[in-house]
N, C-alpha and C positions, 0 to 999 in steps of 0.2 A: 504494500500500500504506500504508494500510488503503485498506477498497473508498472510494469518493465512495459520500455520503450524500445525496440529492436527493431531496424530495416523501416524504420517512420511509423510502425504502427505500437499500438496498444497490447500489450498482450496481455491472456488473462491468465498471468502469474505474475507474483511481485520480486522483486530484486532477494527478498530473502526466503522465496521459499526453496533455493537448491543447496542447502545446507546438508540435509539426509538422501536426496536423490543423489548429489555430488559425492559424499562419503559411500552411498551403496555402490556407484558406480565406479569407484575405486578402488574399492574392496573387490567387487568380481575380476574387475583386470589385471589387480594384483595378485589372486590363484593363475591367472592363465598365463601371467609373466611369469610365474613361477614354474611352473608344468612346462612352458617351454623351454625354460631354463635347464631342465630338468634332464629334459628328452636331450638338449643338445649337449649337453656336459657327457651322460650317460651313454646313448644309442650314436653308433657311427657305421651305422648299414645302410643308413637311408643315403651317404653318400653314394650306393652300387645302385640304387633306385633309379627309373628310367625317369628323367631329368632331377637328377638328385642337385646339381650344382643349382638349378632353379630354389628347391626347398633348401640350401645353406644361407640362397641371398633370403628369401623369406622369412626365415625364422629368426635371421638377425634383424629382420627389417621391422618382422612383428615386435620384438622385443624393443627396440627405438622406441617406435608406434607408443607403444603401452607405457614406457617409462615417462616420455611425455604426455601422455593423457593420462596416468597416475598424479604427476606433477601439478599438472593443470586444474583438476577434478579440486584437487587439495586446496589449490589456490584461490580456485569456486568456492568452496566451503567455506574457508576461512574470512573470504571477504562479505559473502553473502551472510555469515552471522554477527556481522557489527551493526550497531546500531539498535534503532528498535521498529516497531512497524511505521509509525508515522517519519522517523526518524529517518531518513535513505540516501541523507548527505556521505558517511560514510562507505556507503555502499556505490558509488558516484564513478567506479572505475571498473565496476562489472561489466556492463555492455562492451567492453574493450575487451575484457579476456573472454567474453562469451564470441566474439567473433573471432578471436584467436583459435578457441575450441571448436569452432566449426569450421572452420579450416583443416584444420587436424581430424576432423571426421571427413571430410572432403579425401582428405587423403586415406585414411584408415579403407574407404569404400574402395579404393582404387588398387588399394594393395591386398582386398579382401581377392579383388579379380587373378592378381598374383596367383594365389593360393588356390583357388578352383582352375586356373587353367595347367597348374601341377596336379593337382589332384582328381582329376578327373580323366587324364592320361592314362591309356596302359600303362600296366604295371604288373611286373610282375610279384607275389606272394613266398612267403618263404615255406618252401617245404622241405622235405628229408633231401630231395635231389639236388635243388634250387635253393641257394640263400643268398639271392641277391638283395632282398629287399624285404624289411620285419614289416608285417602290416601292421603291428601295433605306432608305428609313426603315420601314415596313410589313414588311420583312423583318427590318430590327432588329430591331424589335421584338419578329417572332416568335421570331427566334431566344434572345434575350434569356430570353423565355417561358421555352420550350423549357427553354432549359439552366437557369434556377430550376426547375422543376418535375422535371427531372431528380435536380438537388439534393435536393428536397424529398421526394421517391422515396427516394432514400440514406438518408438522414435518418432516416425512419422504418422502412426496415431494419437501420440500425446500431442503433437503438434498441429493437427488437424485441429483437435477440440480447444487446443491455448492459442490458433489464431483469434486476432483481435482486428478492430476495423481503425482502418487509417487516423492518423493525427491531421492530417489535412482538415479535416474537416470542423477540427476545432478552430487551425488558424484562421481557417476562410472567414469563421463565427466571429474571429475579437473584430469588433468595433461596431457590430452591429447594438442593437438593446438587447436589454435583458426579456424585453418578451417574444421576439425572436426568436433569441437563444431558447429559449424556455419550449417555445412552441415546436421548434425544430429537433432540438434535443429528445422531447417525449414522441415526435415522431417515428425518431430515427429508432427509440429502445422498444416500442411498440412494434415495429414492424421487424426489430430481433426478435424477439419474446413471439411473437407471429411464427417467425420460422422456425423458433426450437419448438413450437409446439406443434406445428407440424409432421417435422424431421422427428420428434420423437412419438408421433401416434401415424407414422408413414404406411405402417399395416395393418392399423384400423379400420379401412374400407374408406366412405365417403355418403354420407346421405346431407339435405337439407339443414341438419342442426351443424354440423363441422365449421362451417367457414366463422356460424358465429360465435360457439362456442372458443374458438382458435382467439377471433376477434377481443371477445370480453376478455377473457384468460389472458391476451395479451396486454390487455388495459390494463387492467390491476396490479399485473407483474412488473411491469415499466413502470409506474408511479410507485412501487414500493420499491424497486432496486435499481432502474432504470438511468438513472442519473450518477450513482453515488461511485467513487474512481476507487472502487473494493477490488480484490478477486478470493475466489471463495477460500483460504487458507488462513486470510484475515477474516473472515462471518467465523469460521473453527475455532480459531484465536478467540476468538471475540466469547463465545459460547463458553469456551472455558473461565474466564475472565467476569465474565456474568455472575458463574456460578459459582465461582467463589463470592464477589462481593453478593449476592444473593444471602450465600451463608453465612455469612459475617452480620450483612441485617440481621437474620432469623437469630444470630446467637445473641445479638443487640436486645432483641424483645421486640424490633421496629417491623412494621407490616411492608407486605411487598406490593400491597392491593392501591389501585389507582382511582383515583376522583373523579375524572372528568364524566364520564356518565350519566345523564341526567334522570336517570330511572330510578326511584327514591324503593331502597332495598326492605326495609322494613316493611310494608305491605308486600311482602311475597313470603317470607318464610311463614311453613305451614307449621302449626300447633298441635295436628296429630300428633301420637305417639309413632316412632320411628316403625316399632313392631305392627303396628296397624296395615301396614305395605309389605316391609318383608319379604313374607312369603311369599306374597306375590310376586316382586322384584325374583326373587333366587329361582324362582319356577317358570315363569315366560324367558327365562336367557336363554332356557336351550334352545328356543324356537330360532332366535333372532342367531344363533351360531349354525344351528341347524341349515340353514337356507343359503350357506355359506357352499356348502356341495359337498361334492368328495376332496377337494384340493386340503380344507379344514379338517376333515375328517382322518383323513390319510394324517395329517398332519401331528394331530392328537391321537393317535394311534400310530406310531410309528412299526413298534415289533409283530402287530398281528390285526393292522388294520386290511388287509388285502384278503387276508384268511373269513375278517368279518363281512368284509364288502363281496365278497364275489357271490355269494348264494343268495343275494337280493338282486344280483345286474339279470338283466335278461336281455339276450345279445342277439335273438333275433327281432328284437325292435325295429329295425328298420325294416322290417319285411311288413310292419301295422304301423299304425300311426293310435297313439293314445288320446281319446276326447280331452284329456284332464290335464297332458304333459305336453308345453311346447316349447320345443328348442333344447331338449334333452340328446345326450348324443346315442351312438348307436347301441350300446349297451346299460345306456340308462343309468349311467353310474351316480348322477347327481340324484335322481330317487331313488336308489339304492341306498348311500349314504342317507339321502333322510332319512329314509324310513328305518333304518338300522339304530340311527343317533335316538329317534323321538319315541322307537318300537311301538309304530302305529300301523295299520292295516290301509291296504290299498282304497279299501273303501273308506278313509276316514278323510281320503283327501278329495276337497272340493276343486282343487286347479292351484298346478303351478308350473311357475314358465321362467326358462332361463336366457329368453332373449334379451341381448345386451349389447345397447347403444348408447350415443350420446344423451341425458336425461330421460334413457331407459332401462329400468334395470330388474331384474329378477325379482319372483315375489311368488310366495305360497299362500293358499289359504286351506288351512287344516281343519279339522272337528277335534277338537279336546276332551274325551268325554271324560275324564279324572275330574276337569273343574270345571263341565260342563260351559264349555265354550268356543268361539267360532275364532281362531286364529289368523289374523292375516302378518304376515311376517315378510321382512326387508330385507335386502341384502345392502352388505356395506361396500366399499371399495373395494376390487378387487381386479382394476384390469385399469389404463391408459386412458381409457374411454370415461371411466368413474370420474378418474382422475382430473380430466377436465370439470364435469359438472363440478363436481370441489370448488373449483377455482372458478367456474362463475358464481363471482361471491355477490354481484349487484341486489339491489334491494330491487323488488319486482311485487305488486299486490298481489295478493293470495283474491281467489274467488269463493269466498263465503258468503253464503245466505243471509243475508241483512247487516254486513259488515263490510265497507270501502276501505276503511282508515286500518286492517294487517296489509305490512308488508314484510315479507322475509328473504331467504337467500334466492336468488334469480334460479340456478341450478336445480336446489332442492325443489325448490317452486313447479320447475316442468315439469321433473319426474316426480312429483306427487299427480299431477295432473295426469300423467302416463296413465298412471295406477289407478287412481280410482276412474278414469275413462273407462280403463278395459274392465276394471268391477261392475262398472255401468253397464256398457254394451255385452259383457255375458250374462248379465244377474246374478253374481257370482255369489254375494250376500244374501239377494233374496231365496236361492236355490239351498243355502246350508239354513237358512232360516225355515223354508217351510218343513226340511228333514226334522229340525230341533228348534223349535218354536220357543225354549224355555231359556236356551242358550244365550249368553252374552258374547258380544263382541269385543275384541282383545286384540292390539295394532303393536305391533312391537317390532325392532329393526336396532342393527348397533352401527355406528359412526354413519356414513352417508344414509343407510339404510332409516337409522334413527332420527333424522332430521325428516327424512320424508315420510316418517313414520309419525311423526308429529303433525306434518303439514296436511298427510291424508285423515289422520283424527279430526282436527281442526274443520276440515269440509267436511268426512262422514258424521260429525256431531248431530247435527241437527234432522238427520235421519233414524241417526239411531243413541239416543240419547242413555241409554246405559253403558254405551263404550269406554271405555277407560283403554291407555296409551303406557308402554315402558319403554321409554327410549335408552337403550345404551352407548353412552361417547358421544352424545351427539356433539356438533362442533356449536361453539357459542355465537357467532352471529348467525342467528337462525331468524327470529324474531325482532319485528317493534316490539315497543312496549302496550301495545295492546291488544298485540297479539302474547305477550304474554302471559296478560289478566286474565285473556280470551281461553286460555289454555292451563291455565294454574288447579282447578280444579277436575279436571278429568287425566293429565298427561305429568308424571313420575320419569323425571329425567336423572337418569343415573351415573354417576362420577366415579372412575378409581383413582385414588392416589393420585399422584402427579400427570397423568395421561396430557398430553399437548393437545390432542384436538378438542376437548372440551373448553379449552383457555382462546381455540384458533379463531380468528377473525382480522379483517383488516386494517382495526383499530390496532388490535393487540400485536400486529405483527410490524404495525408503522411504531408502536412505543418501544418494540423490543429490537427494532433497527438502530432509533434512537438510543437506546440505554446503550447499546453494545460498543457504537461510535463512542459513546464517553466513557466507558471502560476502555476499549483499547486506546482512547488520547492519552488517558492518567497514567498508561502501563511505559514503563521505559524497559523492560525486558523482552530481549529477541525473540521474536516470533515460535523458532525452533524449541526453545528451553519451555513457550507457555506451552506447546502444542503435546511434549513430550508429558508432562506435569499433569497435563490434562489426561493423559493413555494412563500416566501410574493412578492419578488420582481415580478416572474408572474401574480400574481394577480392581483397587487398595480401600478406595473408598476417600473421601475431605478426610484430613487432620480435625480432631475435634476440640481441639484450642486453636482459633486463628487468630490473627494479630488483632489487636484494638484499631480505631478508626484512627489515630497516630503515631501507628507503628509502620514503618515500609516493611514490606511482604518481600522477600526475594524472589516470588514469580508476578506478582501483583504490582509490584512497584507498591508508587503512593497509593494509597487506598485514596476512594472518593471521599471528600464531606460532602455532605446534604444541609443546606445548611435552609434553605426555603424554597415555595417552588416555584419562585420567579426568578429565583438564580439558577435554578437545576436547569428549567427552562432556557435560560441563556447559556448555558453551559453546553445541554445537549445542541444548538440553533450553533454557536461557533464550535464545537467539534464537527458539525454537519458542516460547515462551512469548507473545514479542511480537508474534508473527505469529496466536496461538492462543488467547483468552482463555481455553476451556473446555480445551483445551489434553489430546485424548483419546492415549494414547499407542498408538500402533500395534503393539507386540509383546501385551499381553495384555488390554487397551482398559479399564485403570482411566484416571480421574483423575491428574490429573501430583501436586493440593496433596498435605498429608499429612490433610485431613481427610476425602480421598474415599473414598469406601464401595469396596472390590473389589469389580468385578464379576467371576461365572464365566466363563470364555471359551464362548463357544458353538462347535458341532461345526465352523462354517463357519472362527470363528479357529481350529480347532484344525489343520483342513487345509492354512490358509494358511500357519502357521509351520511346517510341514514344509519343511527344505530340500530344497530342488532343485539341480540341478549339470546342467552338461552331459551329454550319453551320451558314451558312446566313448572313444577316445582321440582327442586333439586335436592337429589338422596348423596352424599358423600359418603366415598367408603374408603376409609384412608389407615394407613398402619397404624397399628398403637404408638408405636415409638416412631412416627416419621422422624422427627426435626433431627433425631441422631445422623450425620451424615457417613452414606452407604457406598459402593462400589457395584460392577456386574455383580459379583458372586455371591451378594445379598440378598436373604430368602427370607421373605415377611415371615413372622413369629404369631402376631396376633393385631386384628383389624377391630376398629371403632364404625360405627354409623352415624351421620347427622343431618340433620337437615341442613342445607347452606343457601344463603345467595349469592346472584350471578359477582357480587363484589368477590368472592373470595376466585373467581376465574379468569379476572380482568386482567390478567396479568399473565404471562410465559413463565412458567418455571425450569429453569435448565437443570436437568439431571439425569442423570442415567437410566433411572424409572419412566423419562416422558412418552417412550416408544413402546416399551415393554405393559406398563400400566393400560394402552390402547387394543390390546392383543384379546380376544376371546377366551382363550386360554389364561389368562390372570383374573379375567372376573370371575371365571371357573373355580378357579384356587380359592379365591375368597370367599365362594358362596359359598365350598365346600366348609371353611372351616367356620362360617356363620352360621351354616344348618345345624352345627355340632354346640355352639356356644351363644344360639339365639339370647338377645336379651342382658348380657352380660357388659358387651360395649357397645349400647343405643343411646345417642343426645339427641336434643331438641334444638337445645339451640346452639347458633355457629361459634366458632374459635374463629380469633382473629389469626389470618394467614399472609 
């Protein structure tokens, strides 16, 4: 940070992240300078070799070759760990020895050609009769080959993905204004953000939703990352760096939870008793894991999931087509797996379909006769195609019966409207309703699944007014605020631990771009030493005494003060500054100077700044002993429940837990050992977090 400048353009790596590639690549050249060394000291038969005097120039030549790019490598490493990430004056003589070092790869290529036009020549083998020539040098050699060319393969896919776009195109920009710049600028990162979403769903097919789904997805991604002069080794950086000063608050006793919000929290948390839900919650999860297929299954069964699934698949499927099943593959493995996970009867199932597009996505509806109920269940993320709906995060009105004023996530928005269309147009509710006339309706779905699981409750309400919603993960901007008054009493949104999509929105993800820029400004330590700190402390777990707020950290630097939040404010707006020459602000996309022209927000910012909030009311189910700080190898002991609101998720928490906490399988583990210690650790009301 800032990007390296190489051949006029931008690249997306910074001047210090070749500290550990430079040392890896040193170290491998250095066994193979060795091994040559080795071969030529030791073996002298490969002089009788048919062009033997070819491989003596060679292998001295390779040995040259490698002592200077051993040399050089070093040199890399050395320079590229001074300084710190903002800091890159020191660093100011890399781009000269990085052209020096491709040069000497220029040549390395050419002398590789050396070596394959010797080796690939007759030649003759040593045998009992013949000893002109050991193949075990001939083998070197190739192998040798081999793995440079390997290399050189690498090479030019790491370089592929670390080009960057010309600097031209900022000089062209100085002297124009800053709304200009600003207007140009979000163009130009909108229509990158265009092509990596293309390029990366290039085997997704193509219908009517793609171009806009590309579109919005591009939008949001360009005004969150689009401007700022990162590359991603500094956002790594930055994450570790988080999470320590993160922990350092929580050891403080200070909250991590943010204000700006105008959705006043105390009218949402519910006064139930925790256990009044429960059961419920722990008993509709399987559904919402269930719908997930066989990929989950398999998953959760690793040693003898194949053995359970195969006596459910029925493989002459394609030879009938099923009323009930659409988009199921030829052996039906995705109802195989349900019906296995839920051990329910063919007839119990009303319709389910694993077609999957753009704000289309998979969806069962079951007969529950244990708790006599009619399950319509969600799938969550699980393919490139999700992935996008995710990310059209725009605010879009929901169409409820005597309600204009919900608006929620644009994405979840359609594919709820997918869903309950195709429950329309088959009667898919009314057909399990006249089977079980006494049956309730029960909508349940985890992370994407669970937001549209909310949004089809929200329209099926007023049809079927006993329905009740269990959303799991769902992500936090999902809802206005009255959409989530709207939904507070029928719809149980469910939380683990630290999980990140609960907390994701494009509020929380613009505050935690900002926080990271002013943790890595305050940090004066090289990049390589936080990123390493960061691998032991996943492992190892935080140190559980960390410095005081006036203590320098040896990986942290100065710690932050916080001292008010109109200076945090200006704190994080000039670290933004350093990181952002043009510097677009993401709440209403003027210019930061004071000589920038406003621009109007367009209809796109005007949807984005619509808050969003979770649905429902909110179930937390978080370790007994969180705030202790953990590692991977960390396995919950014992969980709490409580009700919370949406303040305690306005916030990103970096940790090791935020991926794993998201997983189907961890709300598992914990229901597991809540069904064993029901009642034991239930609150009502929240902990400040």
């Amino acid at each position: 940070m800032p990007a390296l400048v190489l051949f006029n353009r931008k690249w997306r790596i910074g001047s210090d992240d070749f500290v550990l590639p430079a040392i890896w690549s040193a170290s491998i050249r250095l066994l193979v300078f060795i091994a040559a060394l080795v071969v030529y000291i030791t073996e002298h038969s490969f002089h009788k070799c048919p062009g033997g005097s070819i491989l003596v120039v060679f292998i001295i030549g390779l040995g040259v070759l490698l002592s200077i790019t051993i040399i050089l490598e070093f040199i890399i490493a050395i320079i590229s760990a001074q300084g710190s990430i903002l800091n890159a004056a020191p660093r100011r003589y890399l781009p000269l020895v990085l052209y020096i070092r491709l040069f000497v790869l220029i040549v390395e290529v050419i002398w590789s050609g050396v070596g394959a036009f010797w080796v690939f020549q007759e030649w003759k083998t040593q045998d009992d009769d013949d000893k002109e020539c050991d193949i075990t040098v001939v083998r070197l050699v190739k192998t040798s080959l081999c793995c440079f060319w390997v290399l050189i393969f690498t090479f030019l896919i790491v370089l592929w993905l670390l080009f960057g776009p010309s600097i031209k195109q900022d000089e062209e920009m100085r002297g124009r204004s800053n709304t200009h710049i600003s207007r140009q600028l979000k163009a130009v990162a909108k229509s990158n953000w265009e092509k990596r979403c293309q390029w990366l769903c290039c085997c997704a097919g193509k219908d009517v939703n793609f171009e806009a789904a590309y579109a919005e997805a591009a939008e949001i991604l360009s005004r969150l990352f689009g401007t700022l002069d990162i590359v991603p080794s500094d956002v790594a950086a930055g994450f570790v760096l988080m999470q320590l000063e993160q922990q350092r608050r929580i050891c403080r006793g200070e909250s991590l939870t943010h204000h700006h919000f105008s959705l006043p929290s105390d009218m949402l948390l519910p006064t139930i008793p925790v256990s009044d839900v429960m059961d419920s919650v722990i008993y509709y999860h399987k559904y919402s894991a269930a719908i997930y297929g066989w990929p989950l299954f398999m998953e959760t069964n690793l040693c003898c999931g194949a053995c359970k699934l195969f006596p459910a698949c029925t493989c002459v499927s394609c030879l009938r087509s099923s009323p009930v099943t659409e988009n199921d593959n030829c052996c039906q493995c995705h109802s195989a797996a349900i019906m296995t996970k839920l051990g329910v009867e063919r007839e119990d199932i009303i319709y389910w379909s694993f077609h999957n597009k753009i704000f289309q996505i998979p969806f069962m509806i079951v007969v529950d006769n244990e708790r006599q109920s009619i399950v319509v269940a969600i799938r969550g993320t699980m393919s490139l195609k999700d992935v996008l709906t995710d990310v059209t995060a725009e605010a879009e009105r929901v169409d409820i019966a005597g309600r204009s004023d919900i608006y929620a996530h644009r994405g979840m928005v359609n594919t709820a409207r997918f869903v309950y269309e195709k429950i329309k147009e088959l009667n898919l509710l009314e057909e399990a309703k006249s089977r079980h006339p006494d049956y309730n309706v029960v909508v349940t779905g985890h992370s994407l699944g669970a937001g549209t699981a909310i949004l089809v409750s929200a329209v099926l309400k007023d049809d079927w007014p006993e329905l009740k919603c269990y959303a799991y993960a769902s992500p936090f901007g999902l809802l206005n605020a009255e959409g989530v008054h709207f939904t507070k009493d029928f719809v149980t949104s469910v939380v683990l631990g630290l999980d990140l999509v609960p907390r994701l929105s494009i509020h929380t993800l613009n505050d935690l771009k900002d926080q990271v820029v002013e943790v890595v400004r305050h940090s004066p330590t090289p990049k390589y030493r936080i990123l390493l700190g960061g691998c032991w402390y996943s492992v190892c777990g935080l140190p559980k005494l960390l410095p005081d707020a006036d203590v320098k950290s040896p990986l942290l630097g100065t710690p932050i003060k916080h001292t008010n939040k109109t200076q945090d404010a200006q704190t994080a707006e000039t670290a933004r500054a350093s990181l952002d020459p043009h510097q677009v602000s993401f709440a209403n996309g003027e210019g930061a100077t004071p000589s920038a022209t406003p621009m109007s927000p367009t209809p796109s910012e005007m949807r984005m700044n619509i808050e969003l909030y979770p649905g429902g009311s909110i179930l937390w189910i978080r370790e007994a002993d969180e705030d202790s700080p953990k590692g991977w190898c960390h396995a919950p002991s014992a969980y709490k429940v409580q009700w919370a609101t949406y303040k305690q998720f306005d916030h990103i928490v970096i940790s090791p837990d935020m991926i794993p906490d998201h997983f189907p399988r961890n709300f598992a583990k914990a229901f597991d050992w809540l069904k064993e210690n029901m009642g034991e650790q239930m609150e009502v009301m929240p902990t400040q977090v």
